[in-house]
N, C-alpha and C positions, 0 to 999 in steps of 0.2 A: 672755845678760847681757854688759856692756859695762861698762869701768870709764872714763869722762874722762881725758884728758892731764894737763887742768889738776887735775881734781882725782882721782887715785888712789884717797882710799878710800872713793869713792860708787859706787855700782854704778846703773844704770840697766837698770831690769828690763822698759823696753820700754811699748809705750801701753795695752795690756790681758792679763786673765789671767782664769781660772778658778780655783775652789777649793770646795769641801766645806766646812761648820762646822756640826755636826748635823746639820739634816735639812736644811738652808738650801743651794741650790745659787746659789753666785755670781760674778757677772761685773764686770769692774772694766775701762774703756775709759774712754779720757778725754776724749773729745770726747762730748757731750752725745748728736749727732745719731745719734751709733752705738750711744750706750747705749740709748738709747730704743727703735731698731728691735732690739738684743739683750732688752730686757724686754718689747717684745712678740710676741717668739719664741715664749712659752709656757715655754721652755726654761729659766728662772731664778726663781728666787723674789727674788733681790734683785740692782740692779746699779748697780754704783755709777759716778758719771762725777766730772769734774770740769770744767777747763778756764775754766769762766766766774767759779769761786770765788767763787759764788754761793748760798744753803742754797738747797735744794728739797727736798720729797721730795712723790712723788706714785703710787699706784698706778695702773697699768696690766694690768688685767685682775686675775691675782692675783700681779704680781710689783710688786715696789715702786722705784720709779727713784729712787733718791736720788746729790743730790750736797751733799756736807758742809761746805760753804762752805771757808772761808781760813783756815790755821793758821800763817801766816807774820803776816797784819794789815799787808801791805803796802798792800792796797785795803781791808779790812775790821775791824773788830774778830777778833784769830784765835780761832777755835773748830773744834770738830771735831762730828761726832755721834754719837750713841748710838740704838741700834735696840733696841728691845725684842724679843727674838724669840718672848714668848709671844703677843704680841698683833700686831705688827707697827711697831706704831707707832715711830717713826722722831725725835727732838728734836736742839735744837743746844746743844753746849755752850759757854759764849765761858769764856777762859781768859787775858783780857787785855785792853789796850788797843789802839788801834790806833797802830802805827808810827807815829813822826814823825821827819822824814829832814831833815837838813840840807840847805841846798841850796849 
């Protein structure tokens, strides 16, 4: 972990991780192209990407590839998503509108 100059108290924890949550083994990498050869490893039941802040979610054998679109709503309406873990199924939440920036 690494903290910014400019900004001190954000941490940057790097472009991927691993973690446990039940029986759920998951991968979080933010480039698409690398989550995707991670979710079809075999080796994950779920893995999240991002990078395109785009929603998707899509299975891949029996691991699920999602990426949760934009929570910022700088390019998007922001929303984030929500995975059902009894079933799998994956939806988007929006939680606003989208950004409008002065110019």
């Amino acid at each position: 972990m690494r903290r910014t100059r400019q900004h001190h108290h954000l941490t940057h924890h790097g472009g991927h991780g691993t973690l446990v949550a039940g029986s759920w083994r998951i991968a979080i990498e933010h480039y698409p192209r690398w989550a995707r050869a991670l979710a079809a490893s075999g080796d994950f039941d779920l893995v999240c990407c991002g990078h395109t802040h785009l929603f998707q979610a899509e299975w891949l054998g029996r691991c699920l590839l999602l990426n949760p679109g934009e929570l910022l709503g700088k390019d998007a309406p922001p929303a984030f998503a929500l995975i059902d873990t009894a079933d799998g199924s994956a939806r988007q939440i929006s939680v606003g509108e989208r950004l409008t920036l002065d110019d």
